[in-house]
C-alpha positions in Angstrom: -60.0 12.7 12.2 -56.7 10.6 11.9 -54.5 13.0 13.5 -52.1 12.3 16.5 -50.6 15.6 18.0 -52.3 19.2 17.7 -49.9 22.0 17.4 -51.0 25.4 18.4 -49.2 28.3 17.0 -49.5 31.6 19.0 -48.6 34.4 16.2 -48.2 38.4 16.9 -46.5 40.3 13.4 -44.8 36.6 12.9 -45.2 37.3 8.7 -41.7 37.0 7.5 -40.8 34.1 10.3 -44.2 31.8 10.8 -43.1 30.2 7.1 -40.3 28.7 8.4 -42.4 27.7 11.8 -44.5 25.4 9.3 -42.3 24.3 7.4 -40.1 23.0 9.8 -43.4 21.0 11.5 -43.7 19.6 7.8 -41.0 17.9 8.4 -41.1 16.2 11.9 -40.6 12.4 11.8 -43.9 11.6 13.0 -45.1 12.8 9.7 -46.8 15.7 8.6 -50.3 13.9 7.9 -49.8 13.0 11.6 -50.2 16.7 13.0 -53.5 19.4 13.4 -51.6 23.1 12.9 -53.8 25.5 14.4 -52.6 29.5 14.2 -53.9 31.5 16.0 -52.6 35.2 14.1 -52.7 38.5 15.8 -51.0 42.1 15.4 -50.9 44.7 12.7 -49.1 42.7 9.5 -50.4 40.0 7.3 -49.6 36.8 9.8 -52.8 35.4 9.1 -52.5 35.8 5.0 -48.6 34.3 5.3 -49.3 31.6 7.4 -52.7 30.4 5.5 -50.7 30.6 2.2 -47.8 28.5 3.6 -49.5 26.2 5.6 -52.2 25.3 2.6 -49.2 24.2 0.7 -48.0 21.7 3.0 -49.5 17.9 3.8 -50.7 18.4 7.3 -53.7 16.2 8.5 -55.6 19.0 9.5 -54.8 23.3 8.9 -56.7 26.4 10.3 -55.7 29.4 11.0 -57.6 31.8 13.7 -57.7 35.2 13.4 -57.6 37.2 16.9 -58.8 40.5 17.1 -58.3 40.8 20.6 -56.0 39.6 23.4 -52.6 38.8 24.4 -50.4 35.3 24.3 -53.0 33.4 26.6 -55.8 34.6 24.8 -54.7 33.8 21.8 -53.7 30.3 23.0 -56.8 29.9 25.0 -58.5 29.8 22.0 -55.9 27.6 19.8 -56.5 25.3 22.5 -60.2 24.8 22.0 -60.0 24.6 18.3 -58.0 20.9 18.7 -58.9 17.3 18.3 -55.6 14.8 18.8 -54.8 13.3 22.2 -51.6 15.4 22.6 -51.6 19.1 22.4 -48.4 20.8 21.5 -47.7 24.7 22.4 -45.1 26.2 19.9 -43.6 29.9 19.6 -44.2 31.3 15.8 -40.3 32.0 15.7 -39.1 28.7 17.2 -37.7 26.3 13.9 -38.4 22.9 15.8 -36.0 20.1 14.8 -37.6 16.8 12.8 -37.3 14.6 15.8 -38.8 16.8 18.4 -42.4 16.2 18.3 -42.0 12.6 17.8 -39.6 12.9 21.4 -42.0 14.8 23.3 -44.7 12.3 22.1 -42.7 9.3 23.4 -41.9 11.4 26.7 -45.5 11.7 27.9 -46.5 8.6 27.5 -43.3 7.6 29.7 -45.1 8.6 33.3 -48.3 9.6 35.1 -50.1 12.9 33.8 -47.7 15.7 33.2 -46.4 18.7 30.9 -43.1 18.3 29.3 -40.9 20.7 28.0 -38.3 21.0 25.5 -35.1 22.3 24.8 -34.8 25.8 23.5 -31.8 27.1 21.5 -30.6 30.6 20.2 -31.1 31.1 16.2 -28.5 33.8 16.4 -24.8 33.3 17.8 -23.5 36.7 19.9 -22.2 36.6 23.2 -25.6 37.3 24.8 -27.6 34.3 23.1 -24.8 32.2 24.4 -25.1 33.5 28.3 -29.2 32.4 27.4 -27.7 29.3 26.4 -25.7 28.7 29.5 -28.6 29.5 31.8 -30.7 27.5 30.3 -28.3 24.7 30.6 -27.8 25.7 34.4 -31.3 25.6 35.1 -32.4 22.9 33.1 -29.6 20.4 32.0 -27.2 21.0 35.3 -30.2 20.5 37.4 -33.4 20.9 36.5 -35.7 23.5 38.4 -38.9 21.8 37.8 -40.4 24.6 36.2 -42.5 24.4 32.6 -41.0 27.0 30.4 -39.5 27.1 26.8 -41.3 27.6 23.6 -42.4 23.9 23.3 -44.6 22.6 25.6 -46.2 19.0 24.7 -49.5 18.0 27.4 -52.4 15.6 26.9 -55.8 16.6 25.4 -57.2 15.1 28.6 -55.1 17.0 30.8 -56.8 20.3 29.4 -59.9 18.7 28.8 -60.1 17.8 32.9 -59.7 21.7 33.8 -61.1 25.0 32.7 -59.0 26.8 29.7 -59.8 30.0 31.0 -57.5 29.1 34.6 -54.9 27.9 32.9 -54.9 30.7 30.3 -55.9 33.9 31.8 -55.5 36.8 29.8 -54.9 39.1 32.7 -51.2 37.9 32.9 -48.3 39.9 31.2 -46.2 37.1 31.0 -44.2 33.8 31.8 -47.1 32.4 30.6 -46.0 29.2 30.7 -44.4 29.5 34.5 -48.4 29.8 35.5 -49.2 27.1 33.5 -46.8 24.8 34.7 -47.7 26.0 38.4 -51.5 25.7 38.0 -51.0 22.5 36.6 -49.2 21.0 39.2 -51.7 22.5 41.8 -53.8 20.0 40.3 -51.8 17.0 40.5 -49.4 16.6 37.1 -45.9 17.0 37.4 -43.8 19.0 34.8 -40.9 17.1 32.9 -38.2 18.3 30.7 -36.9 16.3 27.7 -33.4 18.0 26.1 -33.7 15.6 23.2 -36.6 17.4 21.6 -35.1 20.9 20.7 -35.4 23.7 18.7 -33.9 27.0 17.6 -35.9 30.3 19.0 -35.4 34.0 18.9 -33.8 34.3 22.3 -32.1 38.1 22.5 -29.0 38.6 20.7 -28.1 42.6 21.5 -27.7 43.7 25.2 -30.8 45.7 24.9 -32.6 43.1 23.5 -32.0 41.1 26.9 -32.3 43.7 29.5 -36.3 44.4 27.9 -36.7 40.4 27.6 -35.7 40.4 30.9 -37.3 43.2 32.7 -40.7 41.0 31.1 -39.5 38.2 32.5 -39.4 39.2 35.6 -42.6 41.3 35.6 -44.2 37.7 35.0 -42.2 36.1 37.3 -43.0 38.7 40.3 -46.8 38.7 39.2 -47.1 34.9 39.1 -45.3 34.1 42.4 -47.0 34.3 45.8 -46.4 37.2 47.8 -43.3 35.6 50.2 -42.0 33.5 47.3 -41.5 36.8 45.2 -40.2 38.9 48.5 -37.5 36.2 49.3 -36.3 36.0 45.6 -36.9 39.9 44.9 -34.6 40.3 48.5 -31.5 37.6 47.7 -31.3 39.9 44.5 -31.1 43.3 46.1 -28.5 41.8 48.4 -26.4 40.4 45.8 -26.7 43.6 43.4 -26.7 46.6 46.0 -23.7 45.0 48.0 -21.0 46.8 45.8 -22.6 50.2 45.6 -22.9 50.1 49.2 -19.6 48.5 50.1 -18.3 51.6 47.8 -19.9 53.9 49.7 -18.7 52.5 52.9 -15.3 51.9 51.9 -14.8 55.5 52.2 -14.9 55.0 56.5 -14.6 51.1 56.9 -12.7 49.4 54.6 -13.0 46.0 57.0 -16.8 46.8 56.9 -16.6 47.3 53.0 -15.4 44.1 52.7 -17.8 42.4 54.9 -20.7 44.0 53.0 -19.1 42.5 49.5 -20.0 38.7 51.2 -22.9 38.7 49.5 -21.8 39.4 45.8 -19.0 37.2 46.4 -20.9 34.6 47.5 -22.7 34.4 44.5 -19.5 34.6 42.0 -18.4 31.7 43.7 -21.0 29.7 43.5 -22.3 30.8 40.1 -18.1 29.9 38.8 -18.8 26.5 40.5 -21.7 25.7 38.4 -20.3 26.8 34.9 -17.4 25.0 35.9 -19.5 21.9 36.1 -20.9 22.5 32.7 -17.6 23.1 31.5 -16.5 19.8 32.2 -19.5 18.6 30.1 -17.5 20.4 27.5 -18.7 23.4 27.7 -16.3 26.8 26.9 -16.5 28.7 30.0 -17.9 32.8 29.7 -18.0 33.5 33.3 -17.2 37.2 33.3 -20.3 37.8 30.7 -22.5 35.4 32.2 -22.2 37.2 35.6 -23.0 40.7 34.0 -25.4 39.2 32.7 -26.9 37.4 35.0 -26.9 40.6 37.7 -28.6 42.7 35.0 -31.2 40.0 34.9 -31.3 40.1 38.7 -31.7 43.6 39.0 -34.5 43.5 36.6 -36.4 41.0 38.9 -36.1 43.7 41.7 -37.3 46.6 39.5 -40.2 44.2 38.9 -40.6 43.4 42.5 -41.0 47.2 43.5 -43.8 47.4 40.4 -45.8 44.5 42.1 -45.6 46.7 45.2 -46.7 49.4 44.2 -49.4 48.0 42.1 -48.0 49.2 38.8 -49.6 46.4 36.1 -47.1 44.6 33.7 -48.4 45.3 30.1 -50.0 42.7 28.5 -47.4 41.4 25.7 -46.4 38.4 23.4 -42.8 37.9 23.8 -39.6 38.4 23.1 -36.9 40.8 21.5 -37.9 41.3 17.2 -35.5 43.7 16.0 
């Protein structure tokens, strides 16, 4: 089989999208005849039936589509996984549209170190003030300086970097989510390093509605909190508490100490400051500044990480989900 990079398509009630998923791969540079599409289709719609109808129209080297009856994200990816044959294995999100140079760009960037995962760069499909503050964290996080962690909904490794450990450690179908945090981390627990490459992007459904980012979120953080150790997630789950209980409590004190109010505002402060500082340094990239929304933003996100945090303690289980915000 003359095929160079396997694509695996995870797909939950992804009928009116996963068209445009394919179609978009059709088109990469490295050529169509070049790639192995494997979908693996799950949910309650006609994913399967839509994605075997478009993808049997296009010139790909090799087409199958899975059907999963049971099983979340890792599951269903666990099994895309094993269907493969081409030295590179490519993990791609049924609503992300990747752009014609991307595979071709993540191709070139693993073959440009030792063993490793790289990531690519994902952008919002829909334009509202909340995609944009996704948009600026990812920047912070990734293009500002990157945080070493594998995330994104394109995620390029070798075959022989699966083929050298067991699919069922790397794709356990016991976590909720952040999938690909876990992945990156029990990856590099066995000796490749994670990568980022901005140059291959692609458009994704990140939340566009406030709602749509405070349930993203509150997942996000479930995964995060189940996926870190127990004094990684405490320290993280604690900065956060302190930087969004210090102005309900300075409120409260205010009404004895106003000197102590203030003191107890350090915290929240602290973290404007420094959070201006790095937007600022993106802005200078050319980037318009949002710092008001991005902070709102941003302190929803971290109070979501210590609602999650308290779950963890008190053994509540995340449910098992795909991803992302739909409607």
């Amino acid at each position: 089989m003359d095929v160079q990079v396997s694509i695996v398509v995870p797909a939950r009630d992804e009928a009116p999208i996963i068209g445009e998923c394919l179609e978009a791969l059709s088109r990469q540079t490295i050529g169509a005849t070049a790639l192995e599409v494997v979908v693996v289709a799950a949910g309650e719609d006609d994913t399967a039936g839509a994605a075997s109808r478009v993808g049997a129209a296009l010139p790909f080297g090799r087409f199958e589509v899975l059907r999963l009856e049971a099983g979340n994200k890792n599951v269903a990816l666990r099994h895309g996984c094993a269907r493969t044959h081409a030295p590179i294995i490519v993990l791609l999100d049924a609503d992300t549209i990747v752009e014609p140079d991307a595979i071709a760009v993540l191709a070139r960037a693993l073959g440009e170190g030792p063993e490793r995962a790289v990531h690519g760069a994902a952008l919002p499909r829909h334009d509202t003030w909340v995609s944009r503050y996704w948009e600026l964290n990812r920047r912070l996080v990734k293009d500002l300086r990157f945080d070493g962690d594998l995330s994104g909904e394109l995620i390029a490794m070798r075959r022989a970097t699966l083929a050298a450990r067991e699919l069922h450690l790397l794709f356990p179908e016991t976590l909720g989510a952040k999938c690909d945090l876990y992945l990156g981390r029990a990856l590099e627990a066995g000796g490749c390093t994670i990568a980022y490459a901005p140059e291959a992007r692609a458009r994704t459904m990140t939340p566009w509605t406030l709602r749509g980012l405070a349930q993203t979120m509150l997942r996000s953080r479930r995964g995060r909190m189940a996926t870190l150790a127990l004094g990684p997630a405490s320290l993280q789950a604690g900065l956060s508490a302190l930087v969004v209980g210090s102005a309900p409590v300075a409120i409260v004190a205010s009404r004895w100490l106003h000197g102590f109010a203030v003191i107890l505002l350090a915290p929240l402060a602290g973290y404007a400051a420094w959070t201006v500082m790095r937007v600022a340094a993106l802005h200078e990239r050319g980037l318009v500044r949002r710092v008001p929304a991005f902070l709102l933003c941003d302190l929803l996100g971290r109070a979501c990480k210590v609602a999650a945090y308290t779950e963890r303690i008190i053994g509540r289980s995340p449910p098992l989900t795909f991803r992302g915000q739909r409607a």
